[in-house]
C-alpha positions in Angstrom: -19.0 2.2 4.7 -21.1 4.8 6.4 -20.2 8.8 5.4 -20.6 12.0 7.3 -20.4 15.6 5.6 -19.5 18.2 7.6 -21.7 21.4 7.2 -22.3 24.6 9.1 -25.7 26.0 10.1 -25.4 28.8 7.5 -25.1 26.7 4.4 -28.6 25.2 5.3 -30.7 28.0 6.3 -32.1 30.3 4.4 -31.2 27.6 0.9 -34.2 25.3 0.8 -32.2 22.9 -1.6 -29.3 22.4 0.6 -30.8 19.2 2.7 -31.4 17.3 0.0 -28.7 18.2 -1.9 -26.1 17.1 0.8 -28.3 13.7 1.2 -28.2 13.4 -2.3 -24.3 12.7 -2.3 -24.4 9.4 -0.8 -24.0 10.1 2.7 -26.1 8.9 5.7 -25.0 11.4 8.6 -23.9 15.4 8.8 -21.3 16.3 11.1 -23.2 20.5 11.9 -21.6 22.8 13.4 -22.6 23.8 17.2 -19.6 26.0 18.5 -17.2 26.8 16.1 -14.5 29.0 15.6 -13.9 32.3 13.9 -13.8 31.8 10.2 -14.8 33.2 6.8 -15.9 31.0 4.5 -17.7 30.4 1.2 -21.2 29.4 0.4 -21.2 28.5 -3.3 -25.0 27.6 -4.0 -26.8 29.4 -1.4 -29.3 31.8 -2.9 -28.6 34.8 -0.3 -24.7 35.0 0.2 -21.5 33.9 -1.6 -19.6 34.5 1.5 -20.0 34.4 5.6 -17.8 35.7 8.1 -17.9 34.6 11.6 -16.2 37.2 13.5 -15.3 35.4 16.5 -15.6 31.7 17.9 -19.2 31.0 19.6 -22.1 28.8 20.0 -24.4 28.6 17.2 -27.6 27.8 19.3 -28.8 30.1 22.3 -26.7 29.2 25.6 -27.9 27.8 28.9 -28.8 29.1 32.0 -25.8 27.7 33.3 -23.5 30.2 32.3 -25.0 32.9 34.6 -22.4 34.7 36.1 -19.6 33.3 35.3 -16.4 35.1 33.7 -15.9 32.4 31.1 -18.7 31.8 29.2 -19.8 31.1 25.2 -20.4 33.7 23.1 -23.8 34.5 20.7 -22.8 34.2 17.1 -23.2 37.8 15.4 -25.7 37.6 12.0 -24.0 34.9 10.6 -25.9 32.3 13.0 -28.9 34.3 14.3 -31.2 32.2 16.9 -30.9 28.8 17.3 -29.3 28.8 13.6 -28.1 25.0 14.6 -31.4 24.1 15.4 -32.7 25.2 12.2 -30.7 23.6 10.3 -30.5 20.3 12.2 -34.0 20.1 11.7 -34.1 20.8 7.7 -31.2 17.9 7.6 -33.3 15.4 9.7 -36.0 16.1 7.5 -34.1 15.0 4.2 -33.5 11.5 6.0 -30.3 12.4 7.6 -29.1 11.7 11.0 -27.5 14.8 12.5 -24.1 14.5 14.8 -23.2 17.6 16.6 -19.5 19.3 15.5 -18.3 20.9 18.8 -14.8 23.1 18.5 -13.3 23.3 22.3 -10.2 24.7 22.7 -9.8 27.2 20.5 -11.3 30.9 21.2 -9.5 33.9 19.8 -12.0 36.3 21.2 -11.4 34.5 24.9 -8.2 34.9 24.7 -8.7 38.7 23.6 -10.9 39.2 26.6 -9.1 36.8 29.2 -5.7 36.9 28.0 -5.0 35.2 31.4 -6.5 31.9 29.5 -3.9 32.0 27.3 -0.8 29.7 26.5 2.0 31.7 27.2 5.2 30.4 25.4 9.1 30.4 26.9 9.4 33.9 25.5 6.4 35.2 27.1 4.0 35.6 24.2 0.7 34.7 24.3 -1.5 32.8 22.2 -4.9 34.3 22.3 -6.2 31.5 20.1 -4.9 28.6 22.2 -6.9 28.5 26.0 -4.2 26.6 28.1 -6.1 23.0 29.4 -4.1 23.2 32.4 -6.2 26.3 33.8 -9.1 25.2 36.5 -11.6 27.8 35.5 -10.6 27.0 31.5 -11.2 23.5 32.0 -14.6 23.7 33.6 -15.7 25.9 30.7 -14.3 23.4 28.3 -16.2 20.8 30.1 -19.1 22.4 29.9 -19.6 23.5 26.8 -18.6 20.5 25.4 -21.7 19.2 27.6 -23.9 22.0 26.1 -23.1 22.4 22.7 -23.0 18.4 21.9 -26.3 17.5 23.2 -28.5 19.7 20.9 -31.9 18.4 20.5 -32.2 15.6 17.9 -28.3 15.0 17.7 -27.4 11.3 17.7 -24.1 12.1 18.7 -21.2 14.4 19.0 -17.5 15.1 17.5 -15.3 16.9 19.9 -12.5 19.2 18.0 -9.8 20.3 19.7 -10.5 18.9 23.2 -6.6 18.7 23.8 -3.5 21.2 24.1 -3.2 23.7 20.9 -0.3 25.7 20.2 1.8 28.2 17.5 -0.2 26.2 14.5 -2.9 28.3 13.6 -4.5 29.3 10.5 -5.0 33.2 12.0 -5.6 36.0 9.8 -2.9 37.5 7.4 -0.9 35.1 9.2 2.9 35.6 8.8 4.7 32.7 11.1 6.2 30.7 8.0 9.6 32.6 7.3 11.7 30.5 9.5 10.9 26.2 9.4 10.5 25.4 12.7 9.6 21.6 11.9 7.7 19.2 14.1 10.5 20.1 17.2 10.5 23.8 16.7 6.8 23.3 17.1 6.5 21.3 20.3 9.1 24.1 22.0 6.8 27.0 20.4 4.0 25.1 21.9 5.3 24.2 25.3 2.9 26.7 28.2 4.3 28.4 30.8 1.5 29.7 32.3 1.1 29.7 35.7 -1.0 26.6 36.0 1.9 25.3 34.0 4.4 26.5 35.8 3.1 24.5 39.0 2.7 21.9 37.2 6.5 21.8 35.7 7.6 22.2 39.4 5.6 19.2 40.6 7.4 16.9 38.2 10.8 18.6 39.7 11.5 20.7 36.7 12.3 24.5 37.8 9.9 26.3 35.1 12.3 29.5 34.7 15.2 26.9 33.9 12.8 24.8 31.9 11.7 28.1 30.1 15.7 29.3 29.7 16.7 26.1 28.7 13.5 26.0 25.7 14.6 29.6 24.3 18.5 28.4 24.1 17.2 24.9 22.3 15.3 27.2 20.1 18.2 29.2 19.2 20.1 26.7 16.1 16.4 26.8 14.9 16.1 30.5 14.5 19.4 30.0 12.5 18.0 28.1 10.1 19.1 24.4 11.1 17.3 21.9 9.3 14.5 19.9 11.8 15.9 16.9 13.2 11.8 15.8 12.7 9.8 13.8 15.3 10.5 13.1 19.0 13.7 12.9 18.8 14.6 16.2 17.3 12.9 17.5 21.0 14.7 15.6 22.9 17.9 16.5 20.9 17.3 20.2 21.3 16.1 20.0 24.9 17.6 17.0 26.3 16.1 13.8 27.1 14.9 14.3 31.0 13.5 17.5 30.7 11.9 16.6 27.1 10.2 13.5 28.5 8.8 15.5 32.1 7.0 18.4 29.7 5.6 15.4 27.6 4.3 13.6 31.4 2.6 16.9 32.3 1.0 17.8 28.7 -0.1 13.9 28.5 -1.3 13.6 31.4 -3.3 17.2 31.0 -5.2 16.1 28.2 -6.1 12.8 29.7 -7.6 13.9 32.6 -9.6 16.4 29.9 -10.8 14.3 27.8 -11.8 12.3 30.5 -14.0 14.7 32.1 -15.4 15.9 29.2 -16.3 12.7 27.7 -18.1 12.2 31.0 -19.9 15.7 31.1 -21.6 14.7 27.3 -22.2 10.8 28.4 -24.4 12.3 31.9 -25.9 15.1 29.4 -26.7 12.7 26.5 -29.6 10.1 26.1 -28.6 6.8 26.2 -26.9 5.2 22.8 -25.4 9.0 22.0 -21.9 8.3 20.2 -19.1 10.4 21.7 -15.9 10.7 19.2 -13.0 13.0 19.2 -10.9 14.3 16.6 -7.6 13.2 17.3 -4.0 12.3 16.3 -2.3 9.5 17.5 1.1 11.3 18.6 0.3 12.7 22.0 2.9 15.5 21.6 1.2 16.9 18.5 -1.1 19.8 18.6 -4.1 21.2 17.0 -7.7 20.4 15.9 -6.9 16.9 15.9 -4.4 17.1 19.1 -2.5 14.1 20.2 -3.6 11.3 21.9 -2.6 8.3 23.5 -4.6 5.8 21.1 -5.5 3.0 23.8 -6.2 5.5 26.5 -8.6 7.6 24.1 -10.4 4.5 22.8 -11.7 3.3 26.4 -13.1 7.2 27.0 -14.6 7.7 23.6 -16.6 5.5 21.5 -14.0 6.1 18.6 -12.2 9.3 16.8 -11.8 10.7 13.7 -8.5 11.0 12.5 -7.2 13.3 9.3 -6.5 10.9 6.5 -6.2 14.0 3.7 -2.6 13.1 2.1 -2.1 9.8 3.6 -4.1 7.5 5.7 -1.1 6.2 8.0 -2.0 8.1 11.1 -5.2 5.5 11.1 -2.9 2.5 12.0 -2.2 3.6 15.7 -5.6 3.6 16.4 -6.6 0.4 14.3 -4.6 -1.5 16.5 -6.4 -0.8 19.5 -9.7 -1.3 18.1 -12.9 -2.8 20.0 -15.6 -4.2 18.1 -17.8 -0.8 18.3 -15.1 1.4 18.0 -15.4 4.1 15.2 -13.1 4.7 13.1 -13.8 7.5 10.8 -11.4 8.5 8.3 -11.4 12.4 7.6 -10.9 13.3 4.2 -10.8 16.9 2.3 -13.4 16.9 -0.7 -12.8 20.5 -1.8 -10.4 20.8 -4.2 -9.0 24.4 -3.5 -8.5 23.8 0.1 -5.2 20.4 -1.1 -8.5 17.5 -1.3 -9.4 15.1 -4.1 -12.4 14.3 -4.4 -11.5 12.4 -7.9 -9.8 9.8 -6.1 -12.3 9.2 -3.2 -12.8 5.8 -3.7 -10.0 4.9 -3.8 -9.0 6.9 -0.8 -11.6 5.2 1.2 -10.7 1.6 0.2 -6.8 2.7 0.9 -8.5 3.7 4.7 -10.4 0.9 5.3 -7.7 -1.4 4.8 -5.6 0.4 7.7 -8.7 0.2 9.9 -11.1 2.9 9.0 -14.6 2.1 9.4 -16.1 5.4 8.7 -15.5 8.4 6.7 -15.9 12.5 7.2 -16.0 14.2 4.3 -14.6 18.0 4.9 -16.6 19.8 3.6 -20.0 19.8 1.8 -20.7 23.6 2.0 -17.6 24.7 0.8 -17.4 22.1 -2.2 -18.0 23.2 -5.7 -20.2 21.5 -7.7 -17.9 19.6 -9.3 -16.4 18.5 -6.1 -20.1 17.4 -5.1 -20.3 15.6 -8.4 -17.1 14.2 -8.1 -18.3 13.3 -4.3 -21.2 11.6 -5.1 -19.3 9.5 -7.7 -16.7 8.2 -5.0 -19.5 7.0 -2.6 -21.3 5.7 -5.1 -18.5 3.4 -6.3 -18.2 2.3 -2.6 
């Protein structure tokens, strides 16, 4: 059962050790990261820094020429990546025996938001969410589009994995975050994330939903949540809070807004790529979820992409949806946490694995192998060797 690790540019350069350390565990393939999000992370073993901070989201290679003038456009990592950092290191991991897959993190930009706050989802009460660029936009889309050309076809990657390439929404892990005082459940969730941007808007009005009703009506089926009633939980706790009509036409729009994304970006890497580059997108197979892995319809994602990689850490049940649809070259990768501080086990990764592969995994990511203690690595290595 073929592994991936997923590693960023900065635990590799600069710590001669780290490529054959990482190929050392058992895996075949590194997921590296090629635009990526803000973060601050941990580099246990490398021999310069304990800790990185990536101020802002940005591409970890120098951009094209084909961002010249335009208002939307990647930014330079800060000293954290200098140069083509994901260069670098996808060269270091190739030559440790390793095939490199390019990690691509779409829609989800803090610092675009910041700058272009008109990018933004905007929810029923008017708030923005810096961190979440609305897919409905034109001008967001076509950035979307092409970066996710870009920043997947590096030199000497074999093939991509496309996070976030969907709606996101109130989820998100931001800094000194405070949003967990009241539950708002899977329903709470889906209202919180629902857009009403002007792109939205139009769209809402197209389907014959008024969007300042649609907006009144989400802030009143809010309201028993604010209160502190339980989640009804699922689907059906939306459409019990915001009826069943007006539920299911937000659903049509956001569905079929991601479809037509996905689509077109797919398509933008496939006309960039060489021929026999693997396309796969991080996904979760209820289209009304949101996130990293944002919801999909599982057939419809399966004949654009060559597979997905769905997050198994917890459970691997969410694989099933996608199992079902499965062609005989479809990947299936299951995505499992290996660090132990961040809720994975890498104690029981064998057994994880087997439990995935008998719901249709046919891969596995590994999350994460720079952030890992030894004793997860150890503990790693053990698991796929038992495989």
């Amino acid at each position: 059962m073929k592994a991936s690790a997923f590693v960023y540019p900065w635990d590799v350069n600069g710590d001669p050790a780290a490529p054959d350390r990482i190929a050392a565990l058992g895996v075949r393939q590194v997921t590296l990261a090629a635009a990526y999000h803000s973060t601050r992370a941990l580099t246990p073993r490398h021999p310069r820094h304990r800790v990185v901070t990536a101020e802002h989201a940005a591409v970890l290679y120098p951009a094209g020429s084909r961002w010249q003038g335009r208002a939307l456009r990647p930014y330079p990592a800060g000293d954290w990546a200098p140069g083509d950092a994901y260069g670098e290191a996808a060269a270091a991991l190739a030559r440790a025996g390793l095939e490199v897959h390019s990690w691509v993190v779409l829609a989800h930009n803090s610092r675009l938001g910041a700058e272009h706050p008109e990018t933004s989802v905007v929810n029923a009460y008017g708030d923005r969410y810096p961190w979440a660029p609305c897919i409905a936009q034109p001008a967001t889309r076509a950035y979307l589009v092409d970066l996710a050309a870009e920043a997947a076809v590096r030199p000497g990657a074999a093939g991509t994995e496309l996070e976030s390439l969907g709606w996101y929404g109130l989820q998100h892990l931001h800094a000194h975050d405070k949003t967990g005082g009241v539950g708002l459940g899977e329903a709470g969730q889906y209202l919180m994330s629902l857009c009403f941007c002007p792109a939205c808007r139009t769209g809402y009005d197209d389907l014959g939903l008024d969007a300042d009703e649609l907006a009144a009506a989400v802030r009143t089926a809010l309201e028993p949540v604010w209160q502190g009633l339980p989640d009804d939980g699922g689907w059906a706790g939306v459409e019990k809070l915001l009826g069943t009509e007006p539920a299911t036409a937000t659903r049509a729009w956001r569905d079929a807004t991601a479809r037509s994304l996905q689509e077109e970006a797919v398509a933008a890497v496939r006309a960039a790529a060489p021929e026999g580059f693997q396309v796969l997108l991080h996904a979760d197979p209820v289209s009304h979820h949101v996130g990293a892995n944002p919801g999909v319809d599982p057939a419809h994602v399966l004949a654009v992409a060559d597979g997905v990689v769905v997050p198994c850490t917890g459970g691997a049940a969410l694989l099933v949806p996608f199992a079902e649809q499965r062609r005989e070259e479809t990947v299936i990768a299951a995505n499992l946490t290996v660090v132990s501080g961040m809720g994975g086990s890498p104690g029981t990764l064998a057994a994880d694995a087997a439990r995935a592969r008998e719901l249709g995994a046919t891969e596995l990511r590994l999350y994460h192998a720079g952030l890992a203690s030894d004793a997860d690595l150890d503990a790693v290595r053990a698991g796929l060797g038992a495989l």
